[in-house]
C-alpha positions as CSV (number, residue, x, y, z in Angstrom):
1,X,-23.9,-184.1,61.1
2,X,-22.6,-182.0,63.9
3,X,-19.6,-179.7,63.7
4,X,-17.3,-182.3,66.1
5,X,-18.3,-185.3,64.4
6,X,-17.2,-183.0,60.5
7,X,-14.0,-182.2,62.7
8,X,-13.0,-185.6,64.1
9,X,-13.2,-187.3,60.8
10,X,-11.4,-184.5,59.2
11,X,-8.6,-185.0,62.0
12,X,-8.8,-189.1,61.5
13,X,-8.6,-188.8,57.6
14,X,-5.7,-186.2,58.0
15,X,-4.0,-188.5,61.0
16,X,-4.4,-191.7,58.4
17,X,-2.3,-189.3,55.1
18,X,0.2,-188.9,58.0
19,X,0.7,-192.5,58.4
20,X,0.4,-193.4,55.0
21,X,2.6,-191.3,53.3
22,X,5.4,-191.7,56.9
23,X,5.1,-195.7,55.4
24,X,5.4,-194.6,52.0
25,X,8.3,-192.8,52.9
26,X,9.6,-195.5,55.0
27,X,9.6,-198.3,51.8
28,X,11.1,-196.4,49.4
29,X,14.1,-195.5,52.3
30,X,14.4,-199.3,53.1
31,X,15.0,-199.6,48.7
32,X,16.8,-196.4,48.5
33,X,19.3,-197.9,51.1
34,X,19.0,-201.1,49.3
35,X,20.4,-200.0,45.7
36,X,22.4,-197.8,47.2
37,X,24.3,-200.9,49.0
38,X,24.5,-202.7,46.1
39,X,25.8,-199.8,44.1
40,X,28.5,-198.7,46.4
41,X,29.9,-202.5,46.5
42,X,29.5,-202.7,43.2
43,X,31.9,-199.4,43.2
44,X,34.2,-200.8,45.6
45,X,35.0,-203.6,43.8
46,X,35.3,-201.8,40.3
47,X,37.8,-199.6,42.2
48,X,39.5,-202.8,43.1
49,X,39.7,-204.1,39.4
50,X,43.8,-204.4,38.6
51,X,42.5,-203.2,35.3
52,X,42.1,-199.9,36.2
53,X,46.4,-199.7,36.8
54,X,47.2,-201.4,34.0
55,X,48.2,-198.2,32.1
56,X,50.8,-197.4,34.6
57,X,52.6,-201.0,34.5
58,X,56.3,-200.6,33.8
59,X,56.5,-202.8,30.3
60,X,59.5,-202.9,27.9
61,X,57.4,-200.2,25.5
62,X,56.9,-197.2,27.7
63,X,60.6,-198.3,29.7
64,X,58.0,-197.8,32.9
65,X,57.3,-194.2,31.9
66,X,53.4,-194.5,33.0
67,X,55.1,-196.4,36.2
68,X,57.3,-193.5,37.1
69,X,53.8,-190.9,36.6
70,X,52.1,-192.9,38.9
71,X,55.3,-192.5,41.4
72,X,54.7,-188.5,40.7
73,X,51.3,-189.2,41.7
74,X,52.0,-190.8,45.1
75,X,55.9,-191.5,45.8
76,X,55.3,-194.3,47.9
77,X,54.6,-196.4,44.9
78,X,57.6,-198.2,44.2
79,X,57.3,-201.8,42.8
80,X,55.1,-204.1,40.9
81,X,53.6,-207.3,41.4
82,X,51.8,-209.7,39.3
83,X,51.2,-213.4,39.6
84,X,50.4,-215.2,36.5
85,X,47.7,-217.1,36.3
86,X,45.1,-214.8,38.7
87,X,44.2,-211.0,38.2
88,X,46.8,-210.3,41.0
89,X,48.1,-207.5,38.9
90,X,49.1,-204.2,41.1
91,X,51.6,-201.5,42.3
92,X,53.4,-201.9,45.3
93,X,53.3,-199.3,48.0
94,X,55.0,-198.7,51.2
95,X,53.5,-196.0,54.2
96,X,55.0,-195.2,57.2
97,X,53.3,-198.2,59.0
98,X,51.0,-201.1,58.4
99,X,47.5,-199.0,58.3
100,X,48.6,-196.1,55.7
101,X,47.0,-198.4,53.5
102,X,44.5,-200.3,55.1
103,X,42.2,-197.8,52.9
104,X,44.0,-196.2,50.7
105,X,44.9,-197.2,47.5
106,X,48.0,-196.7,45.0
107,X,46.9,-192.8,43.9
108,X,46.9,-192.0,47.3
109,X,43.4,-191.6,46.9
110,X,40.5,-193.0,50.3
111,X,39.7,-196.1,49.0
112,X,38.0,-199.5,51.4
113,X,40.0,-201.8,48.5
114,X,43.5,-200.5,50.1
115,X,46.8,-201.3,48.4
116,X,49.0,-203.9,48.2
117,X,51.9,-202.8,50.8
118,X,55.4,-204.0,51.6
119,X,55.5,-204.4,55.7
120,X,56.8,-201.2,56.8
121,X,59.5,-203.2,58.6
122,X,60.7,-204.3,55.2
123,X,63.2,-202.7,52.8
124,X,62.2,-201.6,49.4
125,X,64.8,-203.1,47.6
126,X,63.6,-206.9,48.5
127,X,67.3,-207.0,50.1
128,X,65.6,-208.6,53.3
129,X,65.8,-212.8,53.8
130,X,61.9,-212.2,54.0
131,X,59.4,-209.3,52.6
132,X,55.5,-209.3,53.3
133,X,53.4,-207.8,50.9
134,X,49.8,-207.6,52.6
135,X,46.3,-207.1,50.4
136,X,42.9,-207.3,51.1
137,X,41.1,-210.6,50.8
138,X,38.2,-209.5,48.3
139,X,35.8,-211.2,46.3
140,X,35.4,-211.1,42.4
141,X,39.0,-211.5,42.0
142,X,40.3,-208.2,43.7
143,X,43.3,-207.1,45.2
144,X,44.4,-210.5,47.0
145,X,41.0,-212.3,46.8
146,X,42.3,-215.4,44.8
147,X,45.3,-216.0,47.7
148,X,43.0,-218.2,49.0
149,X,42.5,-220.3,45.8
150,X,45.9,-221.5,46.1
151,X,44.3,-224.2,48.9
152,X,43.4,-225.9,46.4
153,X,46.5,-228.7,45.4
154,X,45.4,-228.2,41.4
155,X,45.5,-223.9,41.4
156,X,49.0,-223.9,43.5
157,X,50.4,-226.7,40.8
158,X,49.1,-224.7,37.9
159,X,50.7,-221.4,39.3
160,X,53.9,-221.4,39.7
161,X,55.6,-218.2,38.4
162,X,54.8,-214.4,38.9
163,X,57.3,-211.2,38.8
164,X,58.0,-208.4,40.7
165,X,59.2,-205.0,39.0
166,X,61.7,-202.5,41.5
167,X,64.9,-200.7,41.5
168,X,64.4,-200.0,37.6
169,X,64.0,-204.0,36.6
170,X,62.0,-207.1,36.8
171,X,62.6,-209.9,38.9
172,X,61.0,-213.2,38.3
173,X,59.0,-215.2,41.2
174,X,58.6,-219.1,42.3
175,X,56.2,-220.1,44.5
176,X,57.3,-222.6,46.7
177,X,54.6,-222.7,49.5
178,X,51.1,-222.0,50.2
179,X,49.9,-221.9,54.1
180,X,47.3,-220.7,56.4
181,X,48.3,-219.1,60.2
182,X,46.6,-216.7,62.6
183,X,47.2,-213.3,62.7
184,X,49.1,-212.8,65.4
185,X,51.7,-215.7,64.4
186,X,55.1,-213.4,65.5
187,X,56.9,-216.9,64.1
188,X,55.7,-216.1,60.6
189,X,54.8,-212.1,60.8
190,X,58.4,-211.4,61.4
191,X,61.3,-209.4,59.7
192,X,64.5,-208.6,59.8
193,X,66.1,-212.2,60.1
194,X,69.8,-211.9,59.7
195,X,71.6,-214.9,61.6
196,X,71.4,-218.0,59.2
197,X,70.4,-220.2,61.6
198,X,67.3,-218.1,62.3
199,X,66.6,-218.1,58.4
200,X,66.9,-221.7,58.4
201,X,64.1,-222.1,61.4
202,X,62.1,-219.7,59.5
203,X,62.1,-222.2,56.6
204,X,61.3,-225.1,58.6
205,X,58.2,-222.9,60.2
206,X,57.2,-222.1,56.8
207,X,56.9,-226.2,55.6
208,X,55.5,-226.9,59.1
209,X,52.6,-224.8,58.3
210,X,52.5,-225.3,54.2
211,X,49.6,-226.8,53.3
212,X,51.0,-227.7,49.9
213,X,54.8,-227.2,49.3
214,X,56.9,-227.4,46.1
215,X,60.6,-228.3,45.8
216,X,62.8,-225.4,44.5
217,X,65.7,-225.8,46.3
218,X,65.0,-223.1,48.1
219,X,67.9,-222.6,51.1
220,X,68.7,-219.8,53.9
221,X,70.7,-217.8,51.3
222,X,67.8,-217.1,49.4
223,X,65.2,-213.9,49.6
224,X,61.4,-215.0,49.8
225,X,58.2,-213.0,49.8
226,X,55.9,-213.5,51.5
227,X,51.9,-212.7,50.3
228,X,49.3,-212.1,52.8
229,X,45.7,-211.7,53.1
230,X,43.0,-212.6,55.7
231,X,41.1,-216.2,55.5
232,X,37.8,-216.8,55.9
233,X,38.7,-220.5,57.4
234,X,39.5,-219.0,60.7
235,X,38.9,-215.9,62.7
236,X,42.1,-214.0,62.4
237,X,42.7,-216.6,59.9
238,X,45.6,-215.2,57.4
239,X,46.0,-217.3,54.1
240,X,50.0,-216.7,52.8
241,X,51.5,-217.7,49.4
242,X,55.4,-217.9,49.7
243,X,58.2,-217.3,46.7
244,X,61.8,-217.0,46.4
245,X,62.8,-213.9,44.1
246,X,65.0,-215.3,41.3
247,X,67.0,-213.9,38.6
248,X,64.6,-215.8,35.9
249,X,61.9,-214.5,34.5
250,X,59.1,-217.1,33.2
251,X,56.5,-216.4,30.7
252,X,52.8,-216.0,31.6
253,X,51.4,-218.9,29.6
254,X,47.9,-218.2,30.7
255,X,45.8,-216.8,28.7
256,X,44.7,-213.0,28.7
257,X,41.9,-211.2,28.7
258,X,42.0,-207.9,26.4
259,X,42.1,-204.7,28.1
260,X,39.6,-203.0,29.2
261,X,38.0,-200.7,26.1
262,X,37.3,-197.1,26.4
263,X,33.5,-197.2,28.2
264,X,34.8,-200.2,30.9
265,X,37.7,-197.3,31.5
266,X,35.2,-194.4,31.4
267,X,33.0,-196.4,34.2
268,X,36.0,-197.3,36.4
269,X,37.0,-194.1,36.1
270,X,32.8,-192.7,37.4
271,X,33.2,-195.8,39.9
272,X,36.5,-193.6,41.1
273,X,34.7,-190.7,41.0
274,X,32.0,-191.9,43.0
275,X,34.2,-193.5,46.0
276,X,35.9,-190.0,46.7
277,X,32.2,-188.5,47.1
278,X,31.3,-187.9,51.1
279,X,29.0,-190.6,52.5
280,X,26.0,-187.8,53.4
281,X,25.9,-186.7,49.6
282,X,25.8,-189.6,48.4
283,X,22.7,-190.4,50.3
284,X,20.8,-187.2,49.8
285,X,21.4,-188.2,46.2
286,X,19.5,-191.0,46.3
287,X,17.2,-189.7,48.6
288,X,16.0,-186.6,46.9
289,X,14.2,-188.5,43.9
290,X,12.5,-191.1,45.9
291,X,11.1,-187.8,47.9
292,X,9.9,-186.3,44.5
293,X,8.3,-189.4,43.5
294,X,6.5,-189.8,46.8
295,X,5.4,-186.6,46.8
296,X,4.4,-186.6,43.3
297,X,2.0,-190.0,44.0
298,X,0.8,-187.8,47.0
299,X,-0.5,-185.2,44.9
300,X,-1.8,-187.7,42.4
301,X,-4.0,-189.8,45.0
302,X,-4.9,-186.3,46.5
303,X,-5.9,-185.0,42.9
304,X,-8.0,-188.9,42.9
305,X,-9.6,-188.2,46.0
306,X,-10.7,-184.6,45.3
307,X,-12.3,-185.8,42.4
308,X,-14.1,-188.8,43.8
309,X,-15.8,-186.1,46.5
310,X,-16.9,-183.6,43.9
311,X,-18.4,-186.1,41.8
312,X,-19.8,-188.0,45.0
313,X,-21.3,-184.4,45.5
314,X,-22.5,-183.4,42.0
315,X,-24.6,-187.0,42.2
316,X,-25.8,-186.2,45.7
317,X,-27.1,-182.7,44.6
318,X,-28.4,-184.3,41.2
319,X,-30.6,-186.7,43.8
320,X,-31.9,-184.5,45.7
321,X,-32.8,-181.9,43.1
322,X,-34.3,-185.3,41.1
């Protein structure tokens, strides 16, 4: 064999480890992005999980001393909401406007799970006829993800009571109203409403739209909140349960799950850890062993091949001396 024919196959078997291994190293990208999208949502929502607060509600033990160490944390924290029956269990925030914390969460801390925030229109004493408290519509139970269960004539009957914890003191909540609007609704989005007759036309708006109502008595002298999330039945589809703030306090008569134990708390607290971490390390991460293993099975099938040719050769030689 000619010294151009030795040269061309040398050049076609090195052009064919080029593609090989540029395929190789294309698959295990295409998995290495895989698990790392399901790893990061999996992070997301565990960052989510109300459980991860609960050391920092305001209870009749600590007198809301862990509740006023979160406040050191991030002074914008100033209430707490819970609604029995669903793992709507949070601090309250309020920012500057309506985005502060779109993606940031009650530590002050980046986070795509947000908060839940008052309406920066809104007064933090709950003093207004009407108060929005906005949260992101997530799945597995998170932040408000089960608003949208309330749809359902059975889940709004069951849940009727909730509380909400400012000014130093819980206040109890009734749910009166469960409805679905568009974003952009100004008759429903809107605050400030002092003149009783507007109050009253803000009722009747409310029922209008309710898919399911309740009768409390509620009237225009009353205070109402209102909580809102996005809806998957429409595009700018917003899904709102309504309450009236109330000087009673009901018991939770659903049952509890037990707190988190010290390894679910150590993994929220790596799931934390992991969300603050920039989106390029992250990947390199990832990357870098999937780069070791293919280089590793590189030198391995290299190592395979060698070995085939020197004992194709050693045979050969054996032949011909035989």
């Amino acid at each position: 064999m000619n010294i151009a024919a030795k040269a061309g196959k040398k050049t076609i078997r090195l052009v064919n480890g080029i593609v090989d291994t540029a395929v190789m190293i294309m698959v295990f990208l295409l998995i290495a992005v895989g698990f790392y999208a399901i790893w990061d949502s999996k992070q997301v929502y565990q960052a989510a999980n109300s459980v991860r607060y609960e050391a920092y509600k305001p209870t009749e033990e600590n007198e809301g001393a862990s509740f006023e160490e979160l406040r050191a944390v991030n002074p914008d924290v100033f209430s707490w909401l819970e609604v029995y029956g669903t793992n709507i269990n949070y601090p309250v925030v309020q920012g500057g406007d309506n985005m502060r914390y779109v993606n940031t969460n009650a530590e002050g801390k980046y986070s795509l799970s947000g908060a839940i925030f008052l309406d920066y229109r809104c007064s933090r004493d709950f003093s207004d006829f009407s108060s929005i408290l906005y949260g992101h519509h997530m799945e597995k139970s998170a932040m408000f993800g089960e608003i949208g269960n309330f749809s359902d004539k059975g889940y709004f009957e069951e849940r009727r009571y909730g509380t909400l914890y400012y000014g130093g003191e819980e206040h109890g909540l009734e749910f009166f109203a469960f409805l679905h609007t568009d974003a952009y609704d100004d008759t429903v989005f809107k605050t400030n409403i002092t003149k009783k007759e507007a109050r009253q036309a803000y009722l009747d708006r409310i029922f209008e739209l309710a898919l399911h109502t309740r009768e409390i008595g509620i009237t225009a002298d009353d205070h109402i909140v209102l909580l809102s999330t996005c809806s998957s039945v429409s595009t700018n589809g917003r899904d709102i349960l309504v309450g009236k703030l109330t000087d009673d306090i009901h018991g939770d008569f659903f049952e509890k799950d037990e707190p988190g134990d010290k390894v679910t708390l150590a993994v929220d607290k790596l799931a934390d850890f992991w969300t603050q971490i920039p989106i390029w390390i992250k990947v390199v991460a990832i990357i870098i062993p999937f780069m070791l293993l293919i280089l590793l099975l590189s030198l391995i099938a290299n190592n395979k091949k060698r070995y085939k040719k020197q004992k194709k050769s050693a045979h050969d030689i054996l032949r011909k001396g035989g």
